[in-house]
C-alpha positions in Angstrom: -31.0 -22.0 18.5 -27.8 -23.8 17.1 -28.7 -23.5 13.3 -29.9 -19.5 14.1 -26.2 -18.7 15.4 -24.7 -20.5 12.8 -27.0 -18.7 10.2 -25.6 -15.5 11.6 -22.0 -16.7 11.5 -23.1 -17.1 7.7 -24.2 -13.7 7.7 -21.6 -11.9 9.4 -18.9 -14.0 7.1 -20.9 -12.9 3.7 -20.8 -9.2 4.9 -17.1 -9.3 5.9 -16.4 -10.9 2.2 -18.5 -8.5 0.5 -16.5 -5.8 2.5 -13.1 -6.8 1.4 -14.4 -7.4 -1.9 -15.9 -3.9 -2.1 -12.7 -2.7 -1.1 -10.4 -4.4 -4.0 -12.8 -3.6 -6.6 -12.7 -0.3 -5.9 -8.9 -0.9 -6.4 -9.3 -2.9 -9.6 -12.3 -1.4 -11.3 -10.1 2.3 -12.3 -7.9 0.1 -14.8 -10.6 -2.3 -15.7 -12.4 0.6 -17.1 -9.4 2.5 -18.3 -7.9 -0.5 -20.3 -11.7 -0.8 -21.9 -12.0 3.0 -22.8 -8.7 2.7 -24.4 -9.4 0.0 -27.1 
């Protein structure tokens, strides 16, 4: 039971990350793609 709950701690941290990840990329990825079309 320990290792399934800390498997899900796992899971629920990895989702969290992807989240805020998500989240900056969406922020970063605009002038990422603007600097590119520009050259």
């Amino acid at each position: 039971m320990a290792r399934d709950s800390a498997h899900e701690r796992f899971l629920n941290t990895a989702a969290s990350l992807m989240e805020e990840w998500e989240k900056e990329a969406e922020q970063i990825l605009p002038s990422v793609i603007i600097k590119l079309e520009c050259q």
